[in-house]
PAZAPA-4460 file (N, C-alpha, C; in steps of 0.05 Angstrom, whole numbers, plus 32768, in hexadecimal, padded with zeros to 4 digits):
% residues 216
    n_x    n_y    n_z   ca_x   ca_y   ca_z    c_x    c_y    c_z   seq   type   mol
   8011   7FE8   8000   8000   8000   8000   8012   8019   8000     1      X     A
   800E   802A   7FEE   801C   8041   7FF1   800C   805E   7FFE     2      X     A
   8013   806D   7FFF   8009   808C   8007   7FFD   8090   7FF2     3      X     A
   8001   8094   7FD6   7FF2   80A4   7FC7   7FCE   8093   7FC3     4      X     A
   7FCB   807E   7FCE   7FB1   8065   7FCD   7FA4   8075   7FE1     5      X     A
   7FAF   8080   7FF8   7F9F   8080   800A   7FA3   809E   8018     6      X     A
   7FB7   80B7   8004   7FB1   80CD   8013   7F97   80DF   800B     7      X     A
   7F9C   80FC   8016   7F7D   810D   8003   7F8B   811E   7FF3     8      X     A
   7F81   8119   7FD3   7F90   8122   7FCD   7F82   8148   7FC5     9      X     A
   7F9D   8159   7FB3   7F96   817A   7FB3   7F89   8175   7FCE    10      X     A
   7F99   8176   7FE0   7F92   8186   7FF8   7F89   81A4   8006    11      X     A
   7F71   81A8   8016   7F7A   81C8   8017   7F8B   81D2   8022    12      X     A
   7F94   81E9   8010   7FAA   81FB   8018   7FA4   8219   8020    13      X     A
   7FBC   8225   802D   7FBD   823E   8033   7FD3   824E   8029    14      X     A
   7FD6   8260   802C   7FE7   8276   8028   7FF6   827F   8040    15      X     A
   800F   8284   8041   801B   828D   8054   800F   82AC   8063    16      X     A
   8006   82BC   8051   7FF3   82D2   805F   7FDA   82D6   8067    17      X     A
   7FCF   82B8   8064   7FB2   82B0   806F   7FAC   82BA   8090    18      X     A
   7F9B   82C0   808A   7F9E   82C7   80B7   7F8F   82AE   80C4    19      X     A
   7F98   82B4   80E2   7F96   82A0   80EA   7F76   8296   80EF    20      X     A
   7F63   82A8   80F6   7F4B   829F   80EF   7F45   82A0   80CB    21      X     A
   7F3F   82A4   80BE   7F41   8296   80A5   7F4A   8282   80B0    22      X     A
   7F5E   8278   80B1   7F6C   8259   80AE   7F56   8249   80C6    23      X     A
   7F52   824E   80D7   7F3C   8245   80EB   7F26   823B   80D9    24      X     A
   7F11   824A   80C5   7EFD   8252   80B8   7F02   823A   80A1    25      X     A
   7F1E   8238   8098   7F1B   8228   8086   7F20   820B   808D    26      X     A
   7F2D   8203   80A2   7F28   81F6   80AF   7F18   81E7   80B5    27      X     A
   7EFC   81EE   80BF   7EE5   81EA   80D0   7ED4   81E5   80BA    28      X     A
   7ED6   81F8   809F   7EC7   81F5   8083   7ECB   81D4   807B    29      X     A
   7EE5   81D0   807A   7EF1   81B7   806F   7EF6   819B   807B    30      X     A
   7EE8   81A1   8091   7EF3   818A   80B5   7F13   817D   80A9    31      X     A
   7F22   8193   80A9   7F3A   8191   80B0   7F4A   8193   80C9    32      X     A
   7F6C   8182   80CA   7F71   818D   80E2   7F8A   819D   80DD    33      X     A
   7F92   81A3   80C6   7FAC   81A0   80B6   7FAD   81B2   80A4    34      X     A
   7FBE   81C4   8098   7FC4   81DA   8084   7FD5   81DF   8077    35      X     A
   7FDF   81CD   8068   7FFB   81D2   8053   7FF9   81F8   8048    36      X     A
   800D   81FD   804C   800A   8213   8044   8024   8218   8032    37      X     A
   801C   821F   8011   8026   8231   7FF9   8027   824E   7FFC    38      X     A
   8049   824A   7FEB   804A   8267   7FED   803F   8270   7FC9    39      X     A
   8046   828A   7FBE   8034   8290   7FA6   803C   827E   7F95    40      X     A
   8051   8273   7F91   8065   8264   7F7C   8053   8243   7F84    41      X     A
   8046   823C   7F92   803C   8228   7F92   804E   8216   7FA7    42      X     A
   8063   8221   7FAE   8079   8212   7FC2   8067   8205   7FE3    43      X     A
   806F   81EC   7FDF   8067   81EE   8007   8082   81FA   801E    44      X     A
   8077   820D   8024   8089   8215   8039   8084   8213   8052    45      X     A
   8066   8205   8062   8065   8207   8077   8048   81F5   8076    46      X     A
   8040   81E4   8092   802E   81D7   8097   8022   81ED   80B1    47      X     A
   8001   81EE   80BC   7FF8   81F5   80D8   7FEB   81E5   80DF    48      X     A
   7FE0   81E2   80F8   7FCF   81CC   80FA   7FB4   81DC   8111    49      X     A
   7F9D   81D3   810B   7F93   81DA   8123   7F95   81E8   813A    50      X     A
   7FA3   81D4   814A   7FB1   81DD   8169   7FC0   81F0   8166    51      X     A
   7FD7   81FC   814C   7FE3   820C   8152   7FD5   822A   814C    52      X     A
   7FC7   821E   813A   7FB1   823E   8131   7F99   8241   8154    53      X     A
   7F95   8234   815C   7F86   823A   817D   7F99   8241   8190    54      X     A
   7FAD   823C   818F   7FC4   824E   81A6   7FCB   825D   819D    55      X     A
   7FCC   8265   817E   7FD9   827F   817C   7FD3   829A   817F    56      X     A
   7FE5   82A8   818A   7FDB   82C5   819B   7FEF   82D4   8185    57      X     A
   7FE5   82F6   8188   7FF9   830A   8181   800B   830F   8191    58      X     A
   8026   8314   8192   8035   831A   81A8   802F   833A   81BD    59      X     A
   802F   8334   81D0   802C   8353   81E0   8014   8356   81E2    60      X     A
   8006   8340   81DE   7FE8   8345   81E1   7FDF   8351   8200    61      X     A
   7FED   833E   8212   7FE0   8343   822F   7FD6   835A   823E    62      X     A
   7FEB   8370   8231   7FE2   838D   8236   7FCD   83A1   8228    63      X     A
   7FBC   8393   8216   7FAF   839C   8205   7F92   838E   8209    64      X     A
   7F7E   839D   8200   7F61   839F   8209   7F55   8384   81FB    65      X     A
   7F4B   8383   81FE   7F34   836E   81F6   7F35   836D   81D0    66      X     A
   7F27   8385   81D0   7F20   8384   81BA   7F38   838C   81A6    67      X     A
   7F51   838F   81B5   7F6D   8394   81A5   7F71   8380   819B    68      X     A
   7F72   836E   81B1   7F7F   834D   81B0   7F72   8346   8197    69      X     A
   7F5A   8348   8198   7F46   833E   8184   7F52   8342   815E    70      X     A
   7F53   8361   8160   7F5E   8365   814E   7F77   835A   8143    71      X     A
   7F8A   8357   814C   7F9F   8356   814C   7FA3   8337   814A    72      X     A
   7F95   8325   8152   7F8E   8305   8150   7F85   8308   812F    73      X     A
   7F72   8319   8124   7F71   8314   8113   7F76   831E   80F4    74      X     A
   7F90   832B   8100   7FA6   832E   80EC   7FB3   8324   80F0    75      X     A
   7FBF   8313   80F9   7FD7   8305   8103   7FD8   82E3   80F1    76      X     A
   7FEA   82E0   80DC   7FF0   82CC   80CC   7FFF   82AF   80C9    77      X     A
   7FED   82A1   80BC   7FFB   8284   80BD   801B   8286   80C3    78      X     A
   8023   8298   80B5   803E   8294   80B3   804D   8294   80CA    79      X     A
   8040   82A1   80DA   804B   82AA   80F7   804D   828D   8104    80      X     A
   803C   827E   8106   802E   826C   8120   8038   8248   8106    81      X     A
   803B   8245   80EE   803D   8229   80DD   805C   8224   80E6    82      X     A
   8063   8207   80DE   8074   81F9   80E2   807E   81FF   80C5    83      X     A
   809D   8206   80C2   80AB   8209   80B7   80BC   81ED   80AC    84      X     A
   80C4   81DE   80B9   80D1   81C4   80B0   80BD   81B4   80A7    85      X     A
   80B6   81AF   8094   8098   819F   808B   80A3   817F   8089    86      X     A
   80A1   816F   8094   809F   8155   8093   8090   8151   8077    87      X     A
   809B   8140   8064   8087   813B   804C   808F   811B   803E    88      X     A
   8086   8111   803A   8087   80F9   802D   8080   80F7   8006    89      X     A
   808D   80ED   7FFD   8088   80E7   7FE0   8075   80D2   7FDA    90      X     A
   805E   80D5   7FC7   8046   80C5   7FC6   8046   80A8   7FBD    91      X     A
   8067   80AB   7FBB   8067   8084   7FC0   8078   8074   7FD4    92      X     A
   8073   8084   7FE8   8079   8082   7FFF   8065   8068   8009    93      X     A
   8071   804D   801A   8062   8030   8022   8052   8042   803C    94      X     A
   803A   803B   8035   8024   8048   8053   8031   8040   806F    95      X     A
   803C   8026   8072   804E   801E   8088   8066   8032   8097    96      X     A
   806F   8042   807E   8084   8056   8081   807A   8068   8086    97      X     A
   8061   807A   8078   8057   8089   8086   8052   808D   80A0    98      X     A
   8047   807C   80AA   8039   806C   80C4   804E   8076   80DA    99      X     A
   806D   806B   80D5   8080   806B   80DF   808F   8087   80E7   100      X     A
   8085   8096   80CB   809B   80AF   80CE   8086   80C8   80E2   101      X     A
   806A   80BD   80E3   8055   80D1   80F2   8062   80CB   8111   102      X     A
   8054   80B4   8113   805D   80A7   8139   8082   80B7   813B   103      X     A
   8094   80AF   8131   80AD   80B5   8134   80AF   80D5   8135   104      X     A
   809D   80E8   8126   80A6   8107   8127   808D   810F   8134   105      X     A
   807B   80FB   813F   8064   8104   8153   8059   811D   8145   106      X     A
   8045   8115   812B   8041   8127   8119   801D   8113   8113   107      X     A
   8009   8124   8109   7FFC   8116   8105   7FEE   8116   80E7   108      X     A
   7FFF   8123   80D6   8002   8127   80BE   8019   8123   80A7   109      X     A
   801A   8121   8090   8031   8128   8082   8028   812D   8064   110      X     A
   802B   8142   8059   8025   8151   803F   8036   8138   8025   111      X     A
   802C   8134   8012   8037   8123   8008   803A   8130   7FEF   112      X     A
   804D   812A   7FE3   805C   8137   7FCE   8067   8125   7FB4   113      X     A
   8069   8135   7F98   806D   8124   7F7D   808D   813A   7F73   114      X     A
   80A1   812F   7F80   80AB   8146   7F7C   80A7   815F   7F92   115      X     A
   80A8   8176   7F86   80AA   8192   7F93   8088   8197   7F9C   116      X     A
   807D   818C   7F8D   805A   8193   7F8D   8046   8182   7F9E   117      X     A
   8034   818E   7FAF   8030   8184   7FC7   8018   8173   7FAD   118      X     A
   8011   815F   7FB8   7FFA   8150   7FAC   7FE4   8143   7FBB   119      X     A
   7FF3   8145   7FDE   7FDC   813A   7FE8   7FE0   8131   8003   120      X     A
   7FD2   8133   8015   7FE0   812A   8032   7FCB   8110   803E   121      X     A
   7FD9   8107   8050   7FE1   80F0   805D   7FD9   80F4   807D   122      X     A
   7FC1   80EC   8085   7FBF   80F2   80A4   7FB5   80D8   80AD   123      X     A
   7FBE   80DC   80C9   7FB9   80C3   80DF   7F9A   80B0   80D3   124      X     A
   7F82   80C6   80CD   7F71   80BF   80CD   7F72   80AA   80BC   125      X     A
   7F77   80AA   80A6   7F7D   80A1   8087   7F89   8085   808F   126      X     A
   7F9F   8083   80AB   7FB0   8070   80AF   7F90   805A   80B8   127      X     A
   7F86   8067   80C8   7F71   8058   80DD   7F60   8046   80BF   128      X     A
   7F61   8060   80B8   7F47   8050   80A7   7F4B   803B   808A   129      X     A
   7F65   803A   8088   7F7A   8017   8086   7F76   800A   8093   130      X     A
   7F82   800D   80B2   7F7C   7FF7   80C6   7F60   7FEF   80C6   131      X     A
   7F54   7FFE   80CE   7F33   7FF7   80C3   7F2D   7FE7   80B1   132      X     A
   7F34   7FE2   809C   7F3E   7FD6   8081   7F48   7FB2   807F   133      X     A
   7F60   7FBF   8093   7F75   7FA8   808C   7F69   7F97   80A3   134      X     A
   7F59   7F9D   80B8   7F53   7F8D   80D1   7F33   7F83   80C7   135      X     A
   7F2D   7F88   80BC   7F0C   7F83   80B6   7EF8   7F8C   80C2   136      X     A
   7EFB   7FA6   80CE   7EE6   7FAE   80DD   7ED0   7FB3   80D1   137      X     A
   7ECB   7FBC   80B8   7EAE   7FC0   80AB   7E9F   7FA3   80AB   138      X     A
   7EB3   7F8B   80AF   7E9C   7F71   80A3   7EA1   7F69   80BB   139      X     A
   7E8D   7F55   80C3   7E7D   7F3E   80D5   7E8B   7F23   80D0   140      X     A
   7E94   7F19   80E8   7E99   7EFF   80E8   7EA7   7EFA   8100   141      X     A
   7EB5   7EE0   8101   7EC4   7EDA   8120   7EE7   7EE7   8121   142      X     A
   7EE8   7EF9   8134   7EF4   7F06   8140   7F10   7EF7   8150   143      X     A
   7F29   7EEB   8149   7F37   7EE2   8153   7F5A   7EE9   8156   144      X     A
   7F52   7EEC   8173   7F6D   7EF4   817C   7F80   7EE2   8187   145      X     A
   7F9D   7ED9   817F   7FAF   7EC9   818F   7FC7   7ECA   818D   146      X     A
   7FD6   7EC1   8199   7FF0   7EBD   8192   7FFA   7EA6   8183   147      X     A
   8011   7EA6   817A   801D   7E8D   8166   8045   7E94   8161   148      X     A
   804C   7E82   8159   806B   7E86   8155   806B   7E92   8139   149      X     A
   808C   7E9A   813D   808A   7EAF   811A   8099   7EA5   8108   150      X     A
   8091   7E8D   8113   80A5   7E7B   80F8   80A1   7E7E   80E2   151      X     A
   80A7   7E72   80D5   80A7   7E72   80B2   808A   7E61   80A9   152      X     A
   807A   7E69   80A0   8067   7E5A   8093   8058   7E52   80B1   153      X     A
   804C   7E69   80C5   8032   7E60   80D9   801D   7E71   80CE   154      X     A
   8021   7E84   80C0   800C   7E94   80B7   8003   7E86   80A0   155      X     A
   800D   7E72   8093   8005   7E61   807F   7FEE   7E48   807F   156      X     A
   7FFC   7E40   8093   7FEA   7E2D   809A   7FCE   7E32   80B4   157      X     A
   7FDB   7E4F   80BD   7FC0   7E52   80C4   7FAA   7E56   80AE   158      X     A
   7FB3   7E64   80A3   7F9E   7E6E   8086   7F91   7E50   807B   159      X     A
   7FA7   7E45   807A   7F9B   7E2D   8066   7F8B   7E13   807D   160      X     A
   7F91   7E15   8093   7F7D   7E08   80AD   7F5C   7E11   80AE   161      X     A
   7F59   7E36   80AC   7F48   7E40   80A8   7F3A   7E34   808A   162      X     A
   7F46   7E37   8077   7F36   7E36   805F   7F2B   7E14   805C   163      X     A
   7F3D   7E04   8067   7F33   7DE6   8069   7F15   7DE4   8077   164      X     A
   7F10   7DF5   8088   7EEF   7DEC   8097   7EE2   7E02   808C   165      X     A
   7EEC   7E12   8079   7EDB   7E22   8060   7ED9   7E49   8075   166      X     A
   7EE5   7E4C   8072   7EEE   7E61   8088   7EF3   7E75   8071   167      X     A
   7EF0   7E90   8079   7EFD   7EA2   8062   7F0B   7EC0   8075   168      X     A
   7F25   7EBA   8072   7F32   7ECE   8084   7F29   7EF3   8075   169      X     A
   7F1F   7F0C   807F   7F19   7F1D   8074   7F29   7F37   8083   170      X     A
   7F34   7F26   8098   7F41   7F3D   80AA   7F61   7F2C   80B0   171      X     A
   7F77   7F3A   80B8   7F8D   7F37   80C4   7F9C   7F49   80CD   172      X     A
   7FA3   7F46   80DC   7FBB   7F56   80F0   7FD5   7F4A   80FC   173      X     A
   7FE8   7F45   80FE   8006   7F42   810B   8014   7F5B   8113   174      X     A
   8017   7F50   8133   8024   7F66   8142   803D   7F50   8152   175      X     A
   8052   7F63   8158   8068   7F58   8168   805B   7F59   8186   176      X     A
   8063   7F41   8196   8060   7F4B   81B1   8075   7F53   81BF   177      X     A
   806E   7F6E   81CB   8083   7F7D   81D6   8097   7F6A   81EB   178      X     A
   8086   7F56   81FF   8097   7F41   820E   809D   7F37   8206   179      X     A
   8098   7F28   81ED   80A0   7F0B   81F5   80B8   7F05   81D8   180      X     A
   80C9   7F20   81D3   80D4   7F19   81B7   80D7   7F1A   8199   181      X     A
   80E3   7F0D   8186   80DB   7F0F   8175   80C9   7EF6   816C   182      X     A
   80C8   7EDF   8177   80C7   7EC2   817B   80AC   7EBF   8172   183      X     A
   8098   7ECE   817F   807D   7ED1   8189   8071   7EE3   817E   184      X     A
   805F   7EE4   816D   8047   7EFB   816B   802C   7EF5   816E   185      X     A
   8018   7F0A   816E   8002   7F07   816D   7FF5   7F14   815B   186      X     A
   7FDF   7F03   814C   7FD9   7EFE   813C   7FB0   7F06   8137   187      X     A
   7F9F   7F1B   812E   7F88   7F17   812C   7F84   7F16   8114   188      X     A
   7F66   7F00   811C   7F5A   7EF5   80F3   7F42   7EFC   8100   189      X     A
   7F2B   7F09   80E4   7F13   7F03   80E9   7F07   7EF7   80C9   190      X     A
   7F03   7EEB   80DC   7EF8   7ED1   80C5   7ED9   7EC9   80BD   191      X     A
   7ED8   7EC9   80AD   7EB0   7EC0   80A5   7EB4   7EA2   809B   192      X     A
   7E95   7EA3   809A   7E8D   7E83   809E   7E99   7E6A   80A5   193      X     A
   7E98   7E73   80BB   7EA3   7E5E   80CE   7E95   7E62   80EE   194      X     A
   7E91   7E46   80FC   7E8D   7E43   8113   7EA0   7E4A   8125   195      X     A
   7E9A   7E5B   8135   7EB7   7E5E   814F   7EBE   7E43   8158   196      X     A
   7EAD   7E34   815E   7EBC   7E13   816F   7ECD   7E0D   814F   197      X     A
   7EC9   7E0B   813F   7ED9   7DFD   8123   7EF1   7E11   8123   198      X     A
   7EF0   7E24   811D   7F06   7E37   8121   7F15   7E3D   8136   199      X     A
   7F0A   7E2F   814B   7F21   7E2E   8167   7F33   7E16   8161   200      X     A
   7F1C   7DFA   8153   7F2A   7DEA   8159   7F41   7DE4   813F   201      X     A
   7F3C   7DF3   811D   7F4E   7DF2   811A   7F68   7E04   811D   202      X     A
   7F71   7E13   8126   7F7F   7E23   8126   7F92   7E18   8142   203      X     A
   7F86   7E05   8158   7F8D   7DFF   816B   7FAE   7DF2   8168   204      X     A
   7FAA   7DE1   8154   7FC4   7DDA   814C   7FDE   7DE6   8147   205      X     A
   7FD7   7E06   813A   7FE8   7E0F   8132   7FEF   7E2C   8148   206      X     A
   7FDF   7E28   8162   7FE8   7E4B   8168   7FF9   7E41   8186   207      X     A
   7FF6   7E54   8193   8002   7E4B   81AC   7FE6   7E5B   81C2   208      X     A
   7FD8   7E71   81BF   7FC6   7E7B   81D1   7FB1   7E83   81C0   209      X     A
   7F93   7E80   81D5   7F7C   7E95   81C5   7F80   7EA9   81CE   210      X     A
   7F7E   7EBE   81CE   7F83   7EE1   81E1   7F62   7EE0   81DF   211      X     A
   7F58   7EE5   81C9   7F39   7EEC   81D0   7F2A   7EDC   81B3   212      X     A
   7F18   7ED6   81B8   7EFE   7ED3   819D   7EE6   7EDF   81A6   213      X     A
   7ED8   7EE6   8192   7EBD   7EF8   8196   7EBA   7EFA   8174   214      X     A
   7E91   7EF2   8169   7E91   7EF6   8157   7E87   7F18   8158   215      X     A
   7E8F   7F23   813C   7E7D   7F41   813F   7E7C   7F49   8122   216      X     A
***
């Protein structure tokens, strides 16, 4: 899976002399949380996000009236209050890498790029709604969580254990467990047409724990 499958693409943009309400406005227009911002040349020179457009103040405000502040909030420009180092990814960038470079720069975005030209960004949400995807949450069936070794060929024969009592895997997941190694993972399938007692009992051979079953 790459980034360009699953970001949005022509994103909205701003302008570096946008103010900060505008940028609020368009925002709220767009249920955005995020603002790549172009300069006239079409360049990205700067991302804002939400949170930083709601803390941002004019400087020297404190000594000034109410309705100064006011003013003065709303001249006061993206440019002032956006992130200048823009984190950006290229749109054939593996979604896995993406994934990786958000959590690591504790970022919940990244503008994605063809070349110099922004084409489209990449947010957490977008990640979820893969996982969503890749785990099977939109479809119905039995729900199974366990552990198993990470040998060579156990994910094989689980599959092919399942498909013997007519089983159809529509969901999967593999995660390392943080205790116990590299040795060991755990493993969720959700699977249709199949009985939970048939599906406990074939898989029994091949795992080492149930963690949980539940159909849903």
């Amino acid at each position: 899976m790459f980034v360009k499958e699953h970001m949005t693409q022509d994103p909205v943009t701003v302008t570096p002399d946008t103010s900060v309400p505008e940028a609020l406005r368009i925002m709220r227009e767009n249920q955005v949380r995020r603002l790549p911002i172009l300069d006239r040349h079409g360049k990205l020179v700067g991302i804002v996000t939400d949170k930083a457009l709601l803390h941002a103040s004019p400087s020297s405000a404190t000594s000034l009236a109410v309705w100064e502040i006011t003013e003065l909030h709303a001249k006061l420009k993206v440019e002032k209050v956006m992130s200048k180092d823009v984190v950006t990814v290229p749109e054939d960038t593996l979604l896995e890498e993406a994934a990786r470079i958000m959590v690591d720069s504790e970022i919940g975005g990244l503008p994605v790029m063809h070349g110099d030209t922004l084409v489209g960004i990449i947010t957490e949400s977008d990640l979820f709604k893969v996982l969503l995807k890749l785990l099977g949450g939109r479809r119905t069936g039995l729900r199974l969580t366990l552990t198993a070794t990470s040998a060579k060929g156990c994910l094989a024969r689980l599959a092919s254990a399942i498909s013997d009592i007519g089983g159809n895997i529509v969901g999967l997941g593999v995660s390392e467990l943080d205790d116990s190694g590299p040795d060991e993972v755990e493993i969720m399938l959700k699977v249709q047409d199949v009985e939970q007692e048939a599906l406990l009992q074939a898989v029994k051979p091949i795992i080492q724990e149930v963690l949980d079953v539940r159909e849903i």
